[in-house]
C-alpha positions as CSV (number, residue, x, y, z in Angstrom):
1,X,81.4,109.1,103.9
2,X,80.9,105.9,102.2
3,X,83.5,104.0,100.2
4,X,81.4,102.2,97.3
5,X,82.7,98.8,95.6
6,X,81.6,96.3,93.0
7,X,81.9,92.8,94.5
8,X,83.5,90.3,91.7
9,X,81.7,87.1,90.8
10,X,81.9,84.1,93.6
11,X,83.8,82.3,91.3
12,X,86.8,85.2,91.2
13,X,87.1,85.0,94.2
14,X,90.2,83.2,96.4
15,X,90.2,82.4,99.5
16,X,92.8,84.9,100.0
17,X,90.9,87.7,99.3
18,X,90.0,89.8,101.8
19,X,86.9,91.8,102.7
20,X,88.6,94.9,102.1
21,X,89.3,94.4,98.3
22,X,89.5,97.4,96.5
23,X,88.9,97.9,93.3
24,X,91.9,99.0,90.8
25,X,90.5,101.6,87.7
26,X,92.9,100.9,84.6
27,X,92.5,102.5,81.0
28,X,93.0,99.3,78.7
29,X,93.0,99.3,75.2
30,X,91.2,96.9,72.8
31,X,91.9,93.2,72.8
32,X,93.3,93.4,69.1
33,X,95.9,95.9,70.7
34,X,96.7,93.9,74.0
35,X,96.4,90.6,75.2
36,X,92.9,89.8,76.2
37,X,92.3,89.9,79.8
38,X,90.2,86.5,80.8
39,X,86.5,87.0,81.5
40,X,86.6,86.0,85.2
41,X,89.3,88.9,86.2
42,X,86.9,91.6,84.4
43,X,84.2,92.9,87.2
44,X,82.6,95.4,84.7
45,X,83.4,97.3,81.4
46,X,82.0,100.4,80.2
47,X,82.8,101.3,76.5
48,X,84.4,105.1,76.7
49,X,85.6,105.9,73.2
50,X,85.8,104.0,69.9
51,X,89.5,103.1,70.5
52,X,89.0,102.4,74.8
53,X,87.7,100.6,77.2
54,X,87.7,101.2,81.3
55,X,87.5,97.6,82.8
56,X,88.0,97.0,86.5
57,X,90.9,94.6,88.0
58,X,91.1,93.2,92.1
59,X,93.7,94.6,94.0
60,X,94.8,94.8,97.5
61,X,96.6,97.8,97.2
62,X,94.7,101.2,96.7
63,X,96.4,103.8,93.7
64,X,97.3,107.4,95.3
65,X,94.6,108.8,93.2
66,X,92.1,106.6,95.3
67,X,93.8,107.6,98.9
68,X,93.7,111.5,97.5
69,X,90.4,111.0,96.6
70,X,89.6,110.5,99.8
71,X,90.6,113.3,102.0
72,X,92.1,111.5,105.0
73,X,92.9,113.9,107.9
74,X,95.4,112.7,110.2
75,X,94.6,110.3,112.7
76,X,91.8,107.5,112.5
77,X,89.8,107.6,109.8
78,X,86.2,105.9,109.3
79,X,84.8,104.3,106.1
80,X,82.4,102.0,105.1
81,X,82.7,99.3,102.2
82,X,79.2,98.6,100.6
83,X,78.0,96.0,98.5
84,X,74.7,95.1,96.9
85,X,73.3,91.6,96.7
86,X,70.0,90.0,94.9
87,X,69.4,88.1,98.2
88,X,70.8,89.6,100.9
89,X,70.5,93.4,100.0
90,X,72.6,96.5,100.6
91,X,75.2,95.4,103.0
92,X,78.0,97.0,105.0
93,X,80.7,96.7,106.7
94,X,82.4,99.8,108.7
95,X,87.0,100.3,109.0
96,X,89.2,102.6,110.2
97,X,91.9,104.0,107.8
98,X,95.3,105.6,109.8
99,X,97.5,108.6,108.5
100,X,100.0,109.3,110.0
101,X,102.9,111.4,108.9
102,X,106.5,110.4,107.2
103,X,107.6,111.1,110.7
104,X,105.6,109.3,112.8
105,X,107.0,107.0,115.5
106,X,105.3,103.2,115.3
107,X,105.6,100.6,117.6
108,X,104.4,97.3,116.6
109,X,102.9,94.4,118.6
110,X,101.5,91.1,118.2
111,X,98.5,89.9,120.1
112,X,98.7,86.3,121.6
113,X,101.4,85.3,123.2
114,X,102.3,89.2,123.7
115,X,99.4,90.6,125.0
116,X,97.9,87.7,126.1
117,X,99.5,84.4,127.9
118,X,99.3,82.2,125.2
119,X,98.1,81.7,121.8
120,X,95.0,79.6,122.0
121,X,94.0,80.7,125.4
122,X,94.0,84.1,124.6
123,X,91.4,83.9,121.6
124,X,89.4,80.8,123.6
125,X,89.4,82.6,127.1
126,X,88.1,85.9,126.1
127,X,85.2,84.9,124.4
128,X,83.8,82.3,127.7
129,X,84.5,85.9,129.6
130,X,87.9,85.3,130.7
131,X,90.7,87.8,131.2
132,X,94.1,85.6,129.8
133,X,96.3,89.3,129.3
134,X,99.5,89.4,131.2
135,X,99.8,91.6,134.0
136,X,100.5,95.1,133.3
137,X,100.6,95.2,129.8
138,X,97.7,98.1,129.8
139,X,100.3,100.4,131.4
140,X,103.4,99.3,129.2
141,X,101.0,100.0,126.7
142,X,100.1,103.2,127.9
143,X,103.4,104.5,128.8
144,X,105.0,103.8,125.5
145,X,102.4,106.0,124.0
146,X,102.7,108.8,126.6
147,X,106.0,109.0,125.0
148,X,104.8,110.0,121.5
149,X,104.4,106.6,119.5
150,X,102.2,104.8,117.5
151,X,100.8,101.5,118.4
152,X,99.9,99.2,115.2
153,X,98.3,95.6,116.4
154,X,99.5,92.7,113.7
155,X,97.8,89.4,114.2
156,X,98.0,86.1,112.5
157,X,94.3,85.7,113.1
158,X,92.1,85.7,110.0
159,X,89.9,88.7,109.1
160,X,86.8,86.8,110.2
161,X,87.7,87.4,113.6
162,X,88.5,91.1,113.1
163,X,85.4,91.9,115.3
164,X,86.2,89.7,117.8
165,X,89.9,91.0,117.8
166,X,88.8,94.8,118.0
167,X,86.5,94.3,121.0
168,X,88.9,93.0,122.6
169,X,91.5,95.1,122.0
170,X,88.9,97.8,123.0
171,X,87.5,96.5,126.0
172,X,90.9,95.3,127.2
173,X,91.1,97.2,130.9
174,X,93.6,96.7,133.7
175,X,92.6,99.5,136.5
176,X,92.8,102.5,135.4
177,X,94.2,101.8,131.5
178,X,93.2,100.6,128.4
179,X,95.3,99.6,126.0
180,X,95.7,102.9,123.0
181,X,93.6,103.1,119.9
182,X,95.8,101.6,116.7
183,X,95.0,100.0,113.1
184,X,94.8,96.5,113.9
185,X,96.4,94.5,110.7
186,X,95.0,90.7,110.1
187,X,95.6,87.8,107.7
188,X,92.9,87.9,104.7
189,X,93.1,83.9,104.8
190,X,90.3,82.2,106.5
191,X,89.4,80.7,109.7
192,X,91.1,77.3,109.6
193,X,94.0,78.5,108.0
194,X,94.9,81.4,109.9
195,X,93.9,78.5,112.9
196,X,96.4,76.1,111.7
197,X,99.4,78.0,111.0
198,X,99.5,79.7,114.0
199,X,98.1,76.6,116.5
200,X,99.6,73.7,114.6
201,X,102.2,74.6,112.1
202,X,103.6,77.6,114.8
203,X,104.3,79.8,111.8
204,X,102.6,82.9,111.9
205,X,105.8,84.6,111.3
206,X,105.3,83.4,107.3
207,X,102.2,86.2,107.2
208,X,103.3,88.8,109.8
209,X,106.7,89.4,107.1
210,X,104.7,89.8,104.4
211,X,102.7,92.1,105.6
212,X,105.1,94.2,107.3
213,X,107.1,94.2,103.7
């Protein structure tokens, strides 16, 4: 099924937005009535009745309405995010949603410097065709979920290298195991950023507790 968006003007949006914006529905009334909500945080409005208005507002988080709305079974879910452009067209871009019950036991794991040797090395080597994982960790991996948990991936790396990060997490073999299928969570801040934080500041700790919060 597909999972259709508006995409706000370029000038709404900060760097720290992510390609997986969703869209927040709110009933507002009138700007006599309420505050008026600046032009650039409005993506569209559609007059309902006389005395409302539905505008739509950027959010990160989707409302349980939304999740309900989309029948999730349990497990790995698939959705795409579509946009329309003047230039470019309908374009896509395909996710995985995870539901997993209240229950469910979760293990997390970083990537580099856990899965791989190092931090720098490990998103360098792979690309050139290098394997810089340590030894083993396909099996840890492995045996941890034999014994009924849940592997989430968090990385400091920024979403523009999400394909990048899921190939490799994918392709990932040592013998006869690959390392199990998991949501893979990544910073929404771009390239350079996510580059310098976790290469030159050594802080990717600042983004992996706000996101686990």
């Amino acid at each position: 099924f597909f999972l259709r968006i508006r995409r706000p003007p370029r000038s709404t949006q900060s760097r720290s937005s992510a390609a997986s914006d969703v869209y927040k529905r709110q009933l507002l009334f009138p700007p006599e009535s309420r505050r008026k909500l600046s032009e650039e945080s409005i993506v569209s409005a559609t007059t309902t009745k006389s005395s409302e208005m539905i505008r739509y507002r950027k959010s990160l988080k989707p409302t349980s309405d939304m999740l309900k709305s989309l029948n999730l079974k349990f497990g790995s879910n698939e959705v795409t995010f579509t946009v329309k452009s003047d230039i470019r067209g309908e374009q896509s871009v395909n996710a995985n949603i995870y539901l997993w019950k209240p229950n469910t036991k979760i293990v997390i794991s970083d990537i580099d410097g856990t899965i791989t040797k190092s931090d720098v090395l490990g998103q360098i080597m792979p690309i050139v065709g290098k394997d810089w994982s340590h030894k083993g960790v396909t099996s840890l991996f492995t045996n941890i979920a034999k014994n009924g948990y849940q592997i989430l991936y968090l990385t400091a790396r920024a979403i523009g290298q999400s394909t990048q990060t899921k190939n490799f997490l994918k392709t990932l073999s040592q013998g006869k195991n690959v390392l199990p299928p998991g949501p893979l969570i990544l910073s929404p801040d771009r390239l350079l950023h996510s580059f310098k934080r976790e290469v030159i500041y050594r802080k990717p700790y600042i983004f992996k507790i706000a996101a686990l919060k």
